[in-house]
KEKE-3310 file (N, C-alpha, C; in steps of 0.2 Angstrom, whole numbers, plus 5000, padded with zeros to 4 digits):
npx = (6535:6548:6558:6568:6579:6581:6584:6596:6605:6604:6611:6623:6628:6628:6637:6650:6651:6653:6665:6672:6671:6678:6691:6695:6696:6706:6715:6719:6721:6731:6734:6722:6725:6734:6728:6714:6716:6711:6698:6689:6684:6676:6666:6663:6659:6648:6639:6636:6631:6617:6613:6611:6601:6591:6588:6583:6572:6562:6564:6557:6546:6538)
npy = (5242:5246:5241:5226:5228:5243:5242:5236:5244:5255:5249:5245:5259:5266:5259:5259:5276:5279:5272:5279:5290:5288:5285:5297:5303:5299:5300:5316:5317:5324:5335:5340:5341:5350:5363:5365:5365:5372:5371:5360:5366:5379:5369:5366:5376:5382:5372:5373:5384:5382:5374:5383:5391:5382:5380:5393:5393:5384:5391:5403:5398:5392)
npz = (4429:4427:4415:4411:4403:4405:4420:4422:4414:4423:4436:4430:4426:4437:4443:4437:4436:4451:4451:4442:4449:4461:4455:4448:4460:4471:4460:4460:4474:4479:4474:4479:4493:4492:4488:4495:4510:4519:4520:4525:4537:4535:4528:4540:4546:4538:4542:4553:4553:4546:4558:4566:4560:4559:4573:4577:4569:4576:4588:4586:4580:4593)
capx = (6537:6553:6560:6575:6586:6582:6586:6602:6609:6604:6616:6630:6627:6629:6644:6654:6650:6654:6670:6678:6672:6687:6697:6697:6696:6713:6722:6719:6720:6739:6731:6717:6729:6737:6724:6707:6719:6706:6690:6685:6684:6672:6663:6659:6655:6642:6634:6635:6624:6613:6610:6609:6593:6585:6587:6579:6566:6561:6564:6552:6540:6533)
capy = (5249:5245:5235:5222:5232:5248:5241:5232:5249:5258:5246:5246:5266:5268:5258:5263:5281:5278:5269:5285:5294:5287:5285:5305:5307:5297:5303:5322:5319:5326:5343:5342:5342:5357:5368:5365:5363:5376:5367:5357:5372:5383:5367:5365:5383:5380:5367:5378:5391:5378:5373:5390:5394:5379:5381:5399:5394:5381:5394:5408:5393:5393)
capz = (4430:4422:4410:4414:4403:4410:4428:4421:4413:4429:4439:4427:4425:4444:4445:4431:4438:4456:4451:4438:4453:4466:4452:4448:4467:4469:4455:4459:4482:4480:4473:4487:4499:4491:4486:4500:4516:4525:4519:4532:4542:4531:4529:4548:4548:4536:4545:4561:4552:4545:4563:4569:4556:4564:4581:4576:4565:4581:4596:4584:4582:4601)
cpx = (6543:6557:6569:6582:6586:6585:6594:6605:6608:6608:6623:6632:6631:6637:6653:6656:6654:6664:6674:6678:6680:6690:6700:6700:6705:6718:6722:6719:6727:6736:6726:6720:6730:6734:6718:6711:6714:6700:6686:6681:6678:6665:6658:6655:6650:6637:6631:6629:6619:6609:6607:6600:6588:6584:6584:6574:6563:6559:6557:6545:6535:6531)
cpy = (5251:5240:5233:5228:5239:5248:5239:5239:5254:5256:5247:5254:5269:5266:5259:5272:5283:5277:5277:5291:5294:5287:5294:5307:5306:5300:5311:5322:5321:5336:5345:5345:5350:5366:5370:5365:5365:5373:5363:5362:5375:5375:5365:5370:5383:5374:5369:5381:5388:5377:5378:5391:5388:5379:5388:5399:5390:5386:5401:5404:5393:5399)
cpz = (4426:4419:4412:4411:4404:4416:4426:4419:4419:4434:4435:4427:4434:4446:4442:4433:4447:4456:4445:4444:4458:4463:4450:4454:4470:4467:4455:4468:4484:4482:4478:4490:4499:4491:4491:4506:4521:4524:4522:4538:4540:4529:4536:4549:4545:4538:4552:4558:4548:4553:4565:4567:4559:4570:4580:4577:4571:4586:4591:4584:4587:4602)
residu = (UNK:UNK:UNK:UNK:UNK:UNK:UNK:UNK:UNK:UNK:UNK:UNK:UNK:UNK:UNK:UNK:UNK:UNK:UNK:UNK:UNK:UNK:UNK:UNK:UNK:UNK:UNK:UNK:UNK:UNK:UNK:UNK:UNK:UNK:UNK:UNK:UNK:UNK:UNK:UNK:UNK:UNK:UNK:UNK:UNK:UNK:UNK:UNK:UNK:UNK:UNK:UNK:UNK:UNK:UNK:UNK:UNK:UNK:UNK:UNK:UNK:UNK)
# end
């Protein structure tokens, strides 16, 4: 299905990828701090109104 060096750039791709990822994530978690403070928040709430629409789409189901 695929070829060694296909798999072998697909490895190195991911890791290479993964690792400038923490290093961005790192070298910019001062600015996070600074700027998203409330983002946790707004993300929980989006997960609330996520659950919400299932527990809906569930209780209109029966």
């Amino acid at each position: 299905m695929f070829s060694s060096g296909q798999i072998y750039f697909g490895i190195i791709f991911a890791i290479v990828f993964i690792a400038v990822m923490i290093y961005t994530y790192r070298k910019d978690l001062r600015l996070h701090k600074t700027y998203y403070k409330g983002s946790s928040w707004i993300f929980l709430g989006f997960l609330g109104f996520i659950g919400l629409l299932f527990i809906i789409k569930l209780w209109l189901k029966e």
